[in-house]
N, C-alpha and C positions, 0 to 999 in steps of 0.2 A: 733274687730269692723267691721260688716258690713258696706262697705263703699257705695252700689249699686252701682257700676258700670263693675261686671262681663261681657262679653261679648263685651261691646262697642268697638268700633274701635277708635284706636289711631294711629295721626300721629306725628313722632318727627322726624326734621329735627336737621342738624349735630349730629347725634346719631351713628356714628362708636365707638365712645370714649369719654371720660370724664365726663361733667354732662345729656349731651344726651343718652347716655349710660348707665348711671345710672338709667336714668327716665325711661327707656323703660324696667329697670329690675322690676321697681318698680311698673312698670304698668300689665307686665307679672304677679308678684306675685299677684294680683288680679284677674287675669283669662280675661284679656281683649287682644282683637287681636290687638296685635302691626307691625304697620308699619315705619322702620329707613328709612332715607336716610341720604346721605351726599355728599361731593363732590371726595371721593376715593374710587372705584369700589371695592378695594384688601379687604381695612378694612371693609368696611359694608360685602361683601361676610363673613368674616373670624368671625365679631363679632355676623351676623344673625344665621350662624352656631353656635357660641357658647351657643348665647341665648337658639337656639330652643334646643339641648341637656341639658342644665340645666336646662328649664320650661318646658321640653316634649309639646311643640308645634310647631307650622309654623310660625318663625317670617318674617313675609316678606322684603323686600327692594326693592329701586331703589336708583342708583345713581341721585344726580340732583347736577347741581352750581343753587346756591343759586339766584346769579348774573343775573341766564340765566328766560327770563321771560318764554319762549317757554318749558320749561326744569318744571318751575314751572306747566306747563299749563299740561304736560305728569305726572307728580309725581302727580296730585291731579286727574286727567281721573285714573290714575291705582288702587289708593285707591278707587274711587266712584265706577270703572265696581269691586272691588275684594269686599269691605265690605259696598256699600251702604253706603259712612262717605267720613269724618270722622266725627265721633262723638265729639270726643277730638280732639283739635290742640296744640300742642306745637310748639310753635315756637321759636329754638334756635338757635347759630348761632356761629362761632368761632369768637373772636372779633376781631374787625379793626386793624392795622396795631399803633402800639403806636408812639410817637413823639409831638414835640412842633409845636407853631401853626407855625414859623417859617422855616421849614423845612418840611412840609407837602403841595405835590403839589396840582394843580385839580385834578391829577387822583386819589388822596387816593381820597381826597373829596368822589369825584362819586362812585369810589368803595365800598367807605363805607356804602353811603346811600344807594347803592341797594340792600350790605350787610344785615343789618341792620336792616332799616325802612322799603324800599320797598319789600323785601322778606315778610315780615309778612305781610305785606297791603297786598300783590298779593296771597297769601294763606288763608287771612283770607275773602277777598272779592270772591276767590274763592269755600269757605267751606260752608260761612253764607244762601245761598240760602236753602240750602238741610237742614240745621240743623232748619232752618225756620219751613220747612215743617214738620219736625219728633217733634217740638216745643220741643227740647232739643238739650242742647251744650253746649259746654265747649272750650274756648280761652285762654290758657294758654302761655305768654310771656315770655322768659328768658331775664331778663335784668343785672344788677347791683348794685351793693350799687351804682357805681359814678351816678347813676342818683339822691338820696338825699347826698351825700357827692362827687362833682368830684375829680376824680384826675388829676395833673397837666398833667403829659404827654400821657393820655390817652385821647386826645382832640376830637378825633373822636366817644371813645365807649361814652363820654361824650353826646356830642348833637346830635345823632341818637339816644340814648339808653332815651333818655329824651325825642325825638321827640315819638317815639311808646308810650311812656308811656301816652302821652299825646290825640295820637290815640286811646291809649285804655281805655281813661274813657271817650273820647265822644264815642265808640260803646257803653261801659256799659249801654250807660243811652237811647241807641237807639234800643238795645238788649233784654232788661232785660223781656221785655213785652212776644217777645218769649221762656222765661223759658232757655235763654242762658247767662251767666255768663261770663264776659275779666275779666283777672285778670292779675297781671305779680309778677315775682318771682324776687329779685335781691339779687342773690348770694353775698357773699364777698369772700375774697380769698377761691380759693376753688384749694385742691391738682391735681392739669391736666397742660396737658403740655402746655397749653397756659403760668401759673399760671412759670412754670416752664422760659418758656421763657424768661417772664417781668423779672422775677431773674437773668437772667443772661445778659440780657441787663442793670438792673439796675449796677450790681456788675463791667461791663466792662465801665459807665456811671462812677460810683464812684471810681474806683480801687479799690475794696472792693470783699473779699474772700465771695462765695455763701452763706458761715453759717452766717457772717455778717450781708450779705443782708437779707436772711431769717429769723433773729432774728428782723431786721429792721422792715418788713412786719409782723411780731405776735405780736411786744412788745406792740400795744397801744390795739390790739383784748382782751377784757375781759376774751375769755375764752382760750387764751394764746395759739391759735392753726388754722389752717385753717381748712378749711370744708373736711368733707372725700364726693365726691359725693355724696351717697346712700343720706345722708344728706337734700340733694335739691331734691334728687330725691322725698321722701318721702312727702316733702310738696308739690310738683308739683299733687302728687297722692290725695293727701287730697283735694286740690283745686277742680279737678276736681269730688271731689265723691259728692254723696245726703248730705251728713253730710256738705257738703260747699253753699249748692243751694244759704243759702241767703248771701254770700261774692261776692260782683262784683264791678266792680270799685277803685281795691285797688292795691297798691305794698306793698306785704311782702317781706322783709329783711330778710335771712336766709346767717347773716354774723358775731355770736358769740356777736354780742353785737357793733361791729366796729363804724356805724356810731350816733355820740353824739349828732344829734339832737331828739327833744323828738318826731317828727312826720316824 
C-alpha cells in the first residue's frame, strides 16, 4: 500500500528505545527522514547508528529532557534549519514514575506534568506554525489504554495522559481546516522496559515471582500476549499516511483487545 508519505520529515521523541524506537523504524521503512531524540546521549548515538545501517540512510538525532523547555526550543530549531518540519510529530514519552496517590509528592506532580502534557503542548505549539504554512501535518500522541481504562497505581500516566488527550481533540477541531490531522495512539502493555519495570515492582508489591506477575498482566488481554513494538509502531505510520487524512480527533487502542469498554 502506498501510504504517501515518502520523504516527509519525522520527529519522535523518547525514540533511543522501545515503542519510540520502533516508530522511527517503521517510519524509515517508508522512505521518510527521521529525526529521534531522547534524554541519553549514549543510546540515541548507538540506536541512530543502528538505524541508519539497516535503512541505508541519515538518521538524525539530538539529545533533549523532555522536562527542559529551552532544550525543547533547540530540538525543534534543529529539525526546522535540517528538514524544513517537521512534518510528522510524534510525541512519546517514557511514563511517569508509578505509585498511589498517597505516597506521591509535588515533585512527581510537576515532573510528570512537564513530562507528559507540557512536552507535547511545547512541541506541538512549536511545529503547528510551519505545518500551517505547508497546509499539511500530522500530530501523532503516544498515550495509553489508562487513559480509557486507569490503572490504579499509575495515577500520574492516568491524569496527564487523559489531560493530552483532551488537548488534542480541541487542536483537532482547530486544525483540521489546515489539512492537519491530532490523533493519539494508546498502547496497552507493550514488551519495553518500562513494561519490564512495572513487573518487577508489581512482583516486589505482591511477593509474587516475575512469571506470576506476568501471567497476571496477559491473563484478562484477549489476545493472551503483550504488544511486540513494531506493533504500535505500524499504526502510528498508518496514522500519519494519505490513506489516514480523514481520521483526526480520535484515540486508537492498539492493546490486543484489554480494554472492555465498547468506546
Amino acid at each position: 500500500m502506498e501510504l504517501g508519505i515518502k520523504n516527509k520529515s519525522v520527529l519522535i521523541t523518547a525514540a533511543s528505545k522501545g515503542i519510540g524506537k520502533a516508530i522511527a523504524e517503521c517510519f524509515l521503512s517508508e522512505g521518510c527522514k527521521v529525526i529521534i531524540s531522547s534524554g541519553n546521549k549514549d543510546n540515541l548515538n548507538k540506536t541512530a547508528n543502528e538505524l541508519s545501517v539497516k535503512y541505508k540512510t541519515k538518521v538524525e538525532w539530538m539529545k533533549c529532557d523532555l522536562n527542559n523547555f529551552e532544550e525543547l526550543k533547540e530540538l525543534h530549531a534543529f529539525v526546522q534549519t535540517k528538514f524544513d518540519g517537521p512534518d510528522i510529530l510524534v510525541n512519546n514519552c517514557g511514563g511517569p514514575i508509578a505509585g498511589y496517590f498517597d505516597v506521591l509528592d509535588e515533585s512527581n506532580w510537576e515532573y510528570a506534568y512537564n513530562q507528559v502534557l507540557m512536552s507535547a503542548v511545547r512541541l506541538i505549539k512549536l511545529s503547528v506554525p510551519r505545518m500551517k504554512e505547508k497546509k499539511w501535518g500530522r500530530i501523532i500522541n503516544i498515550t495509553s489504554l489508562t487513559v480509557k481504562q486507569p490503572i490504579d497505581h499509575l495515577l500520574l500516566s492516568n491524569t496527564f495522559r487523559a489531560g493530552l488527550t483532551a488537548v488534542s481533540k480541541s487542536l483537532s477541531n482547530q486544525l483540521a481546516k489546515f489539512n492537519i490531522t491530532v490523533n493519539n495512539l494508546a498502547p496497552g502493555y507493550t514488551l519495553t522496559d518500562r513494561v519490564d519495570h512495572l513487573i518487577k515492582i508489581k512482583a516486589e508489591e505482591t511477593k509474587s515471582s516475575i512469571d506470576d506477575v506476568m501471567l497476571s498482566f496477559t491473563k484478562d488481554i484477549p489476545a493472551q500476549r503483550m504488544a511486540n513494538p513494531m506493533e504500535i509502531g505500524s499504526v502510528a505510520v498508518f496514522l500519519a499516511s494519505e490513506k489516514a487524512s480523514y481520521i483526526n480527533g480520535t484515540t486508537i487502542q492498539v492493546d490486543g483487545g484489554s480494554i472492555k469498554g465498547l468506546l
